[in-house]
Kinemage of the C-alpha trace (Angstrom):
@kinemage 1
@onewidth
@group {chain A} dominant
@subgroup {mainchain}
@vectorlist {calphas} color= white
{ca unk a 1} P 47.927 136.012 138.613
{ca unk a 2} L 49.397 132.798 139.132
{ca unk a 3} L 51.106 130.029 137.177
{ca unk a 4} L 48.774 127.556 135.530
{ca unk a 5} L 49.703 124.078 137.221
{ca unk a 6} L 50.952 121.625 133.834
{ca unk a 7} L 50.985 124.037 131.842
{ca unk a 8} L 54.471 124.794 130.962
{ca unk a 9} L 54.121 127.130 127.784
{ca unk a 10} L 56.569 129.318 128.779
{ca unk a 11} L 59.243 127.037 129.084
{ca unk a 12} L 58.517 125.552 125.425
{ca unk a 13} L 57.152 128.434 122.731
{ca unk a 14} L 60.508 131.018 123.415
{ca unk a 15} L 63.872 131.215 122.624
{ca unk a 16} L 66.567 131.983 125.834
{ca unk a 17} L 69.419 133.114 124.752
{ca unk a 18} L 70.927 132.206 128.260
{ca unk a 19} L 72.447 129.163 129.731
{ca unk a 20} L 70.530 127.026 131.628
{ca unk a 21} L 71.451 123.986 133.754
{ca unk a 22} L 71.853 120.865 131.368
{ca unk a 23} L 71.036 123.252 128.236
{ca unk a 24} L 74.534 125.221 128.309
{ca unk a 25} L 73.605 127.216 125.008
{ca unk a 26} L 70.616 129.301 123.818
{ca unk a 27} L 67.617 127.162 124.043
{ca unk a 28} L 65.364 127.709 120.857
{ca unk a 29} L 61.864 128.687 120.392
{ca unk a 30} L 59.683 125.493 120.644
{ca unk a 31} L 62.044 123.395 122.003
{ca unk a 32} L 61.092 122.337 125.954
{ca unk a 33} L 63.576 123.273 128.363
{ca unk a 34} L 65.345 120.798 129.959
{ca unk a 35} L 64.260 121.930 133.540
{ca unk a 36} L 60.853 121.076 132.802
{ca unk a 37} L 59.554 118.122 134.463
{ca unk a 38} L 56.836 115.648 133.191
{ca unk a 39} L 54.148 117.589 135.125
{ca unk a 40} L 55.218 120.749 133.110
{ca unk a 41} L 56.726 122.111 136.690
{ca unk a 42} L 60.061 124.080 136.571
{ca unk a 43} L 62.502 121.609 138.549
{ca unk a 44} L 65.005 125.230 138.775
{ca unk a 45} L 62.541 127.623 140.358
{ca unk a 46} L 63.028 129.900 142.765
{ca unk a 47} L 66.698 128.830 142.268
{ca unk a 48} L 69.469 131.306 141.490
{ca unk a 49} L 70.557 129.639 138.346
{ca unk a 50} L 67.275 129.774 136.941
{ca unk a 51} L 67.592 132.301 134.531
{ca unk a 52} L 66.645 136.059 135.054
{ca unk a 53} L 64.427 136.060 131.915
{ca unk a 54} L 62.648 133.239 133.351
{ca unk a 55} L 62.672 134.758 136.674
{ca unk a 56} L 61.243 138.659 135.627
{ca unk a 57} L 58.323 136.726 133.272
{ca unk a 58} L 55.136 137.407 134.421
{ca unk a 59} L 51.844 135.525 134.164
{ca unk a 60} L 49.513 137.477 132.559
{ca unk a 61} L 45.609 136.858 130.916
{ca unk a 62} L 46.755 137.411 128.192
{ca unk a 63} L 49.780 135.325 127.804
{ca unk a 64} L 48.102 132.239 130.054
{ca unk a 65} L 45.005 132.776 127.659
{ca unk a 66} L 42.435 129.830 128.426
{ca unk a 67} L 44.334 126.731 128.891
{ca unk a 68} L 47.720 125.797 127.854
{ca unk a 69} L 47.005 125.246 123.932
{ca unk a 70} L 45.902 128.838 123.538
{ca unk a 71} L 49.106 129.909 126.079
{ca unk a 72} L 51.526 128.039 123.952
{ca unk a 73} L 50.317 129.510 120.637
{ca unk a 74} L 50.583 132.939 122.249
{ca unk a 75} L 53.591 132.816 123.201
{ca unk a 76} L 54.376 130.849 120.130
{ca unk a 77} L 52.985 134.222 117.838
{ca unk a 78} L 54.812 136.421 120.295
{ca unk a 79} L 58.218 134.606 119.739
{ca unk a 80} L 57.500 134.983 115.804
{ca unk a 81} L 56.811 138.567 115.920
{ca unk a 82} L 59.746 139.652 117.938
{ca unk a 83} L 62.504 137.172 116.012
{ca unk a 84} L 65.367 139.237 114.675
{ca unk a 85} L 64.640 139.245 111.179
{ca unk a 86} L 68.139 138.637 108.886
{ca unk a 87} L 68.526 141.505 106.313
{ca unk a 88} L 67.586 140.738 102.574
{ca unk a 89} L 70.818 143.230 101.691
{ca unk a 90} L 73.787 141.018 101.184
């Protein structure tokens, strides 16, 4: 499967905890990456200093679900149910 052209889901709903160009810290869930252009196109692909998280995701059915509303809140419920979750023991 292939990348949905404007989409750009990926690059929005999860958190990467690795530097990117122009975003030198982690870049939090729902906040767009920096790389992404205004046609939702990675401007860093294919490019070693894309990250390798970036680089191993694969497009899947699933994840890509219909159009890029139901791919954002997928990945947007995915990145909620694999959070860390902070201990309630102090």
């Amino acid at each position: 499967m292939s990348c949905r052209p404007g989409c750009g889901a990926c690059c929005i709903a999860p958190s990467i905890s690795s530097a990117i160009p122009g975003m030198p810290q982690e870049k939090p869930a729902g906040v767009r990456c920096v790389q992404l252009d205004e046609a939702n196109a990675c401007r860093i692909f294919g490019q070693p200093e894309r990250p390798v998280v970036c680089r191993q995701l694969m497009p899947s059915v699933e994840m890509c679900g219909a159009d890029p509303p139901a791919a954002l809140a997928w990945l947007t419920l995915l990145e909620q149910a694999t959070a860390p979750r902070l201990s309630s023991r102090t």
